[in-house]
C-alpha positions as CSV (number, residue, x, y, z in Angstrom):
1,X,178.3,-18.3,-14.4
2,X,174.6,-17.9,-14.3
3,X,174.4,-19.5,-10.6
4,X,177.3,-16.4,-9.6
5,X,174.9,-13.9,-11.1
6,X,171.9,-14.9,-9.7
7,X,173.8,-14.9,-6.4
8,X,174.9,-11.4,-7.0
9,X,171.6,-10.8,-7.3
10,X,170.0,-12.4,-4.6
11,X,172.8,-10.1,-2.8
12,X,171.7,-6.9,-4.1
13,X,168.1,-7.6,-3.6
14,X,168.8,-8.6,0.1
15,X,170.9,-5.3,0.5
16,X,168.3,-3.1,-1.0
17,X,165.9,-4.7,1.8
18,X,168.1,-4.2,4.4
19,X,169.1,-0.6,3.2
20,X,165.0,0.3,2.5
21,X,164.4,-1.4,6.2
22,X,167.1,0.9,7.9
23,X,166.1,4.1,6.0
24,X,161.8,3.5,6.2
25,X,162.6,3.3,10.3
26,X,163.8,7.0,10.0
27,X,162.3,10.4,11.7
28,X,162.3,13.3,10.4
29,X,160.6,16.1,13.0
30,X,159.7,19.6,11.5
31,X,158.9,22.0,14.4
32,X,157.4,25.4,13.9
33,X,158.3,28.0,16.4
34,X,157.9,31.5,17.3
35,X,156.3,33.7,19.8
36,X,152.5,33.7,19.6
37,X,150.4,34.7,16.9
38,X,153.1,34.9,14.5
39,X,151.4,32.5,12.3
40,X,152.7,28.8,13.7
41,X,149.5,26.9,13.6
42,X,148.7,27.9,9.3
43,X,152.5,27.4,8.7
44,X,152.2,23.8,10.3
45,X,148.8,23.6,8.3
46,X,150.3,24.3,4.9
47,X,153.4,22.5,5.2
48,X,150.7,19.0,6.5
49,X,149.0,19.7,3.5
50,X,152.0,20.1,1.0
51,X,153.8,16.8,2.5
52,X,150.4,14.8,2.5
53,X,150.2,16.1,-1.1
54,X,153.6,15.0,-2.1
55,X,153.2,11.7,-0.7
56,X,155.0,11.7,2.5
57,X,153.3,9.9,5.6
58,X,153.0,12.8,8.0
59,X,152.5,12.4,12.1
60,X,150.7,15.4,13.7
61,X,151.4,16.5,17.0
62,X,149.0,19.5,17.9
63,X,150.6,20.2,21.5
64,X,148.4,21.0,23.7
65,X,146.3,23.9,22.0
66,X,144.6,20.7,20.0
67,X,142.7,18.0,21.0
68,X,143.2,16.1,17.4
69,X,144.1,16.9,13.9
70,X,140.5,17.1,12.7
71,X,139.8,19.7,15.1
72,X,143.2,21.4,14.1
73,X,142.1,21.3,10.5
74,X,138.7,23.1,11.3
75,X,139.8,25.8,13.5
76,X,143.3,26.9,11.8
77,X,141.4,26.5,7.5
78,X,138.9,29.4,9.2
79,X,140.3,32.9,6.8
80,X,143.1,30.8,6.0
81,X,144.2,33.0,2.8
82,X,143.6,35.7,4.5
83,X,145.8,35.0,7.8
84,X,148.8,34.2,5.4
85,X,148.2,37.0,3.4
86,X,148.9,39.0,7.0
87,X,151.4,36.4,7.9
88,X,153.9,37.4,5.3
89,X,153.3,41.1,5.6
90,X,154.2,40.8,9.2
91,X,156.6,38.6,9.5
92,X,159.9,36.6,8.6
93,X,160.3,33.1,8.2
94,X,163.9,31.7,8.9
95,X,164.3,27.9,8.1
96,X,167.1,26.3,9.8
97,X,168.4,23.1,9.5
98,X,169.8,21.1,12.8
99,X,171.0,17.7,12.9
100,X,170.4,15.8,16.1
């Protein structure tokens, strides 16, 4: 009996692997959109920040406007709590969920 529930176990470990494997190889893209200056660029910024904070492994893509994420950093924290301060008197934020 103790050889079946080893086995058992090897199983379970060996599907846990496989199961962490399939789900670690997963995407997840966030874009932020709107028209310009309507606050994209300290959105993106603060939602970096709060994932990087929470322990998620974040990918930045700048676009074009950036050369690299340190330089993205240093221009967009410039009167950062003051932009979202005129961000949300200004403007909406809709968050929609798509599957693709």
């Amino acid at each position: 009996m103790n050889g079946f529930l080893n086995g058992l176990k090897n199983i379970k470990e060996f599907n846990n692997l496989k199961t962490n494997k399939i789900m670690k190889n997963k995407e997840l893209v966030i874009s932020v959109s709107g028209k310009t200056n309507t606050g994209k660029s300290r959105l993106t910024l603060l939602l970096k920040k709060f994932l990087r904070e929470n322990g998620f492994e974040v990918k930045f893509d700048g676009g074009q406007d950036f050369e690299d994420e340190v330089k993205f950093d240093e221009q967009i924290s410039k009167n950062l709590e003051q932009v979202i301060e005129t961000i949300k008197e200004t403007s909406v934020v809709t968050l929609k969920e798509e599957q693709i």
